[in-house]
N, C-alpha and C positions, 0 to 999 in steps of 0.2 A: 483656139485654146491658147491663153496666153502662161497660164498657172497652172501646177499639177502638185498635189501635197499626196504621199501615197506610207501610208501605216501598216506595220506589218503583223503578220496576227501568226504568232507562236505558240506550238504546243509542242510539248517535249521536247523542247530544245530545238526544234526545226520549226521554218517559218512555211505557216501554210495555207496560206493569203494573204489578201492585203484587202485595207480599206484606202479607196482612190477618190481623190478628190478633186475635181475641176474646174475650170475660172477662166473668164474673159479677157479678165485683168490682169493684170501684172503684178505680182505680189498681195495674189485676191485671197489669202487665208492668214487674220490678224493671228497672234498669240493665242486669242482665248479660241479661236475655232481650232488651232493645233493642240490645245490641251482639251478638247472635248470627245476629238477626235482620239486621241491619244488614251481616253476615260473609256470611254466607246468599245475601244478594241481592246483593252485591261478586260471590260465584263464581258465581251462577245469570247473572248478569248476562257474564260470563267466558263462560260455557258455548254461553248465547245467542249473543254473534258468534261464537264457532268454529262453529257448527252452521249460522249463517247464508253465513259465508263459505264453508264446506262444500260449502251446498248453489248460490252462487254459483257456485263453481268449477266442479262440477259441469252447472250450464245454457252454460257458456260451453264447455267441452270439448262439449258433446251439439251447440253451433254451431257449432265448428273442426269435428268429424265432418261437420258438414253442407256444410261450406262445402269440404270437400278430395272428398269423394265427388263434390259436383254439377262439381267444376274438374275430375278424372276424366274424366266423362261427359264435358264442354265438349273434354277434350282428347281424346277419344276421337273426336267426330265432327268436330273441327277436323281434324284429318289427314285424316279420311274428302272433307271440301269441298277440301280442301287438293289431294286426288290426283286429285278428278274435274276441278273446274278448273283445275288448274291455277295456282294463285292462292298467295298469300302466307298467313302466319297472320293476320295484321291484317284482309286482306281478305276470309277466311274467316269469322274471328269476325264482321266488319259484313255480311256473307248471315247469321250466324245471328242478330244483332242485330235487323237488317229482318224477318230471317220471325218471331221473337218478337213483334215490335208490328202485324203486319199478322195474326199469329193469337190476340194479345193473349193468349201463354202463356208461361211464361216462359222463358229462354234455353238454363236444362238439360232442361227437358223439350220442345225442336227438336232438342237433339244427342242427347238419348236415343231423340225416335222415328228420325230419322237414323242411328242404330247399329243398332237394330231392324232397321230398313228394310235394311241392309245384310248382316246378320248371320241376321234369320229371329228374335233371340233379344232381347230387353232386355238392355241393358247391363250388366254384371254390376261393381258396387261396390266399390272397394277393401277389404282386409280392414284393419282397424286394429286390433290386437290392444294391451295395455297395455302400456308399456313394459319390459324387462325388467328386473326388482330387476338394480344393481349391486352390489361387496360395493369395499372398502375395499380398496387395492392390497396394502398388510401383512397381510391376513388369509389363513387358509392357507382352501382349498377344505375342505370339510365333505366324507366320502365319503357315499354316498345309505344312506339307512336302510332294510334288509332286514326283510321281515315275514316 
């Protein structure tokens, strides 16, 4: 190797790879291969946070799932405390509060064996399905396509 051209590829302000380039020769990368390379690693670098915020979005939708299915459950056996004693929602949720740290488990998994208990069945999940594609209020309906 007598040539090395090496591009650095930045995201957030920190550099987090490189594009490396190699050569026999001695000053073996003109001008336009450093500015192609330089083009290169501008859209790889593009590419990089879309796929990163991508897969962001993604972990944080997979946590709203988690966190509306377990308040589900919560509300499912809060009515359940709610109708034997006779009690408020506040003072529902602190019985489930109290039996969470005296069984040091956490608070959806008291109102889920709680609904169990009541039901014979585990609690069954909300369905979250994706949202439904909108279209544009001026656009005319598509009729469905016949096979």
């Amino acid at each position: 190797m007598r040539s090395a051209y090496a591009q650095p590829l930045a995201f957030d302000g920190h550099v987090q790879g490189t594009i490396n380039l190699y050569s026999e020769r001695a000053g073996g990368f003109p001008a336009e291969t450093r500015t192609a390379v330089t083009v290169t690693a501008g859209q790889a670098e593009v590419l990089f946070q879309a796929v990163l915020r991508a897969a962001r979005l993604n972990e944080v939708i997979t946590q709203l799932r988690e966190a509306l299915t377990t308040r589900a459950i919560i509300d499912q056996a809060l009515g359940i405390v709610m109708a034997r004693r006779q009690c408020t929602a506040p003072a529902a949720f602190d019985i489930l509060r109290r039996s969470s740290q005296r069984r040091n488990v956490k608070v959806h998994q008291v109102a889920a064996d709680i609904v169990e208990a009541v039901t014979g069945q585990p609690p069954l999940p909300p369905h979250f399905g994706d949202p439904p594609v909108t279209r544009n209020p001026g656009t005319p309906r598509q009729p469905p396509v016949s096979r």
